[in-house]
C-alpha positions as CSV (number, residue, x, y, z in Angstrom):
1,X,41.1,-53.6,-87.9
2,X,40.1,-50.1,-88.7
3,X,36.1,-51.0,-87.6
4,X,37.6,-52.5,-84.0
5,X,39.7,-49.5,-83.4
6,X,36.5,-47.4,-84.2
7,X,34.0,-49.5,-81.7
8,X,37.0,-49.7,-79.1
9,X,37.0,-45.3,-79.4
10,X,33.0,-45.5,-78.8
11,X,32.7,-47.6,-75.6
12,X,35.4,-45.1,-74.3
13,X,33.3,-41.8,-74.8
14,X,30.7,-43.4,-73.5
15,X,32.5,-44.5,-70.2
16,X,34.0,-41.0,-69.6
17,X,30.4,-39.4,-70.1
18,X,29.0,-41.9,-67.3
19,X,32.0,-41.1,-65.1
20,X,31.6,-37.2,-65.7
21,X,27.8,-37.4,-64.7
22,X,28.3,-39.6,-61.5
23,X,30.7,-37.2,-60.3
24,X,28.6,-34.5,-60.4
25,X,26.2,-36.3,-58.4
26,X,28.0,-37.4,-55.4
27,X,29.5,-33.9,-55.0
28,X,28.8,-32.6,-51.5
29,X,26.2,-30.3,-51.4
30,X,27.3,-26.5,-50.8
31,X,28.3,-26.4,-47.1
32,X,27.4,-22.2,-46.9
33,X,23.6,-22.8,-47.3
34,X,21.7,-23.2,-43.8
35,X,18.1,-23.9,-43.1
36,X,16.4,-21.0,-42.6
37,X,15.2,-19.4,-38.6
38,X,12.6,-17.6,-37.5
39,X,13.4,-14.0,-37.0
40,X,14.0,-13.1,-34.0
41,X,13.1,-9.2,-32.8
42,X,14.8,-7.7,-29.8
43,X,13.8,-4.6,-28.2
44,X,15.9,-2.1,-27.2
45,X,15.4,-0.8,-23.7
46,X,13.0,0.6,-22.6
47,X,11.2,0.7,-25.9
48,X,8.4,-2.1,-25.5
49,X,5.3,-1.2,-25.7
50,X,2.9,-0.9,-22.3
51,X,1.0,-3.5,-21.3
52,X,-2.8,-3.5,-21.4
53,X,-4.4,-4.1,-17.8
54,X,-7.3,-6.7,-18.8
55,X,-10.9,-4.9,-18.3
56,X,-11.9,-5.2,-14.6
57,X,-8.7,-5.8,-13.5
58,X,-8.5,-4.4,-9.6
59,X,-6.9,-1.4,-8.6
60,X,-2.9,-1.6,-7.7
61,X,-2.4,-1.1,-4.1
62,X,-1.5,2.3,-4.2
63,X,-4.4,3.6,-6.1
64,X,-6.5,6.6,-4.3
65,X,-9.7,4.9,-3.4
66,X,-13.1,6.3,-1.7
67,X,-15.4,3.8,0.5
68,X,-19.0,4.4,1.4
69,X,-19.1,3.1,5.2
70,X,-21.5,3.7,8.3
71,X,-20.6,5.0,11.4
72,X,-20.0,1.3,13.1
73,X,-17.2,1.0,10.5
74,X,-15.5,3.9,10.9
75,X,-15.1,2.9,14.8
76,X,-13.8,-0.2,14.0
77,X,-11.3,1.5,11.6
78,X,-10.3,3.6,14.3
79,X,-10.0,0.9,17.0
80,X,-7.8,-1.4,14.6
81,X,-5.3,1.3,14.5
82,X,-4.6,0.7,18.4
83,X,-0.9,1.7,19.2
84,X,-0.7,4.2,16.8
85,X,-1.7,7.7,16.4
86,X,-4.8,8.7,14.1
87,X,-5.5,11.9,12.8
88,X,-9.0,11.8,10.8
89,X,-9.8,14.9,8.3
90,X,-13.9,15.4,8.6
91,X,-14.7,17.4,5.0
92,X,-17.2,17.8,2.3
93,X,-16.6,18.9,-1.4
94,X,-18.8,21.6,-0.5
95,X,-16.7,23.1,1.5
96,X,-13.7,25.4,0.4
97,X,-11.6,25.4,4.3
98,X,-11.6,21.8,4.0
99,X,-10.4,21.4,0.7
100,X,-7.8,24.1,0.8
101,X,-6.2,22.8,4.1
102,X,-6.7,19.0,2.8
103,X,-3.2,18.7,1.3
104,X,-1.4,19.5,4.6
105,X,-3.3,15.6,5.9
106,X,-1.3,14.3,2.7
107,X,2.0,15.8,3.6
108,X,1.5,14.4,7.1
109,X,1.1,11.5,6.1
110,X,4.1,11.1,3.7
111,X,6.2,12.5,6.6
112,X,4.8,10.3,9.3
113,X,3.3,7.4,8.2
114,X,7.1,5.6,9.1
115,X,6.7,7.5,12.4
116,X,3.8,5.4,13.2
117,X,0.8,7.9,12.1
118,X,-2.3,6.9,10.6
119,X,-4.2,9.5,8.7
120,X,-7.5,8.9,7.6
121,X,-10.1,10.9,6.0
122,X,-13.8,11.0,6.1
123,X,-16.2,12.9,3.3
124,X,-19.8,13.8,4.5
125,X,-21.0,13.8,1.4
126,X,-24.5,11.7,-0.4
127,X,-23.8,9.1,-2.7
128,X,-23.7,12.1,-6.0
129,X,-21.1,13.1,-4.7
130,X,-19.1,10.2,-4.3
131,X,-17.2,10.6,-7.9
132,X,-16.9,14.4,-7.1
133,X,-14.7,13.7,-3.7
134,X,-12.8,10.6,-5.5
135,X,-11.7,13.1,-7.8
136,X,-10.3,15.6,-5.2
137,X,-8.5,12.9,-3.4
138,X,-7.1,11.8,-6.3
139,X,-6.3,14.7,-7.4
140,X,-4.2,15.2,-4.0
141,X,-2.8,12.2,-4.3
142,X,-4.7,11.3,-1.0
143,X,-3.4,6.7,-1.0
144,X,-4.5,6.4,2.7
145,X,-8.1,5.4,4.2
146,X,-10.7,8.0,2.8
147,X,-14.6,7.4,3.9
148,X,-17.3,8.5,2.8
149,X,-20.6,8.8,5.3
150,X,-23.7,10.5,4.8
151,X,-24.2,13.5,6.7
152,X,-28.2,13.5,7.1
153,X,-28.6,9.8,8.2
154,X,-29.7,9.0,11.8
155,X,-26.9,6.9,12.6
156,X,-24.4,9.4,10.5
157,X,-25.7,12.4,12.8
158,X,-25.3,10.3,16.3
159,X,-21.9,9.9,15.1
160,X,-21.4,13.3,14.7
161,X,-23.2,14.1,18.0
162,X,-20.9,12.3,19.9
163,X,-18.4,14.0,18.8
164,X,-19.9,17.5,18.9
165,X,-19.0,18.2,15.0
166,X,-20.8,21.5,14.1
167,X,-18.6,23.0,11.8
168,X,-16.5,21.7,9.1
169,X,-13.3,20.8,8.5
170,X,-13.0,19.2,11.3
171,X,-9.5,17.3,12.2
172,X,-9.6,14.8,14.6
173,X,-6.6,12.8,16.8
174,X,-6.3,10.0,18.4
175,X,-3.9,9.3,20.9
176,X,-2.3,5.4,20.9
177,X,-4.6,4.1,23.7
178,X,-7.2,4.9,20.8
179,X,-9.0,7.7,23.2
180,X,-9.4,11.1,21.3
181,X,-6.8,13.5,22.3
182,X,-8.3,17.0,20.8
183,X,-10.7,17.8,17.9
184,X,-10.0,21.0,16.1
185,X,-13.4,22.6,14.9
186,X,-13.2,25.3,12.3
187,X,-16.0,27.8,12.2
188,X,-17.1,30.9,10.4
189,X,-14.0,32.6,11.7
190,X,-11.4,29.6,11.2
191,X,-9.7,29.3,14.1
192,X,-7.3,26.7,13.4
193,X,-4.8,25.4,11.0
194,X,-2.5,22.1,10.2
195,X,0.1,23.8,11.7
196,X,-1.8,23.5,14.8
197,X,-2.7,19.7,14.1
198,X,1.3,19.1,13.3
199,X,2.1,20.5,16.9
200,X,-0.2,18.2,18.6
201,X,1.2,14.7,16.2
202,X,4.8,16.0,17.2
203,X,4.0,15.9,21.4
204,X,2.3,12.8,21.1
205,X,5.0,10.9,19.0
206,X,7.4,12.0,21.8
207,X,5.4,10.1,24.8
């Protein structure tokens, strides 16, 4: 009796440690631990970084540009402008006049461009000089049409011929009907100023 009680106490520890280890199994798993995400960065604004412009990329639209033309051009610049008045600035990095009266073109041209104004400007200066009068335009914030024309070629000096430019700066303006209206010539004495070329824009916006 004593060896069947004995026996009967075994098979009953081993069914509570089967029980014991089955229920640890099946518990669910801890419901606080999540797969883990990629981080996720956010910028605060106005803090990203600038962007690289890929090499070659073209120049935005209002960027100060310089174009090496001929005479035929120019004309054809002028005559696409028909209904509006031009005002053309004839210069040359040479030449201190022009470069100290150049920034009055630039304010006309912020204050009239809405008005129906186009200004334009023209450099007679050789291709050396090309990165020299880029830079002054630049550096006057000049974003309208600016030419460069050599001064000593045949068809450069016809151009100037028919025009009768001796003297530079030279300024000049075209009425709507695209007909020049008035060149102002400066000379060793420099008879004229923007204020002058301002006067003349103002009469002919009235008309």
């Amino acid at each position: 009796m004593g060896r069947v009680a004995g026996c009967f106490a075994a098979v009953m520890l081993v069914v509570s440690i089967v029980s014991c280890n089955e229920t640890s199994s099946s518990a669910p798993a801890n419901t606080n631990t999540s797969p883990s995400k990629p981080t996720v960065f956010s910028a605060a604004p106005g803090s990203a970084p600038p962007i690289t412009p890929a090499t070659g990329a073209s120049e935005s639209s209002d960027s100060v540009k310089l174009e090496a033309v001929t005479p035929t051009e120019v004309d054809a610049a002028i005559a696409a402008q028909h209904g509006k008045i031009v005002v053309i600035d004839i210069w040359g990095t040479w030449c201190i006049p022009c470069k100290k009266e150049f920034p009055h073109l630039v304010k006309l041209h912020k204050e009239h461009a809405k008005d129906g104004v186009v200004c334009m400007s023209i450099a007679l200066d050789s291709a050396e000089k090309h990165d020299s009068a880029l830079r002054f335009l630049a550096e006057t914030g000049a974003k309208f049409s600016n030419f460069r024309m050599e001064q000593d070629e045949a068809a450069s000096s016809a151009w100037q011929e028919r025009y009768k430019i001796q003297a530079l700066p030279v300024v000049l303006v075209f009425g709507r009907d695209g007909k020049l209206v008035r060149k102002f010539e400066g000379d060793t004495k420099y008879t004229f100023t923007y204020d002058d070329v301002k006067k003349l824009v103002a009469d002919l916006l009235k008309k």
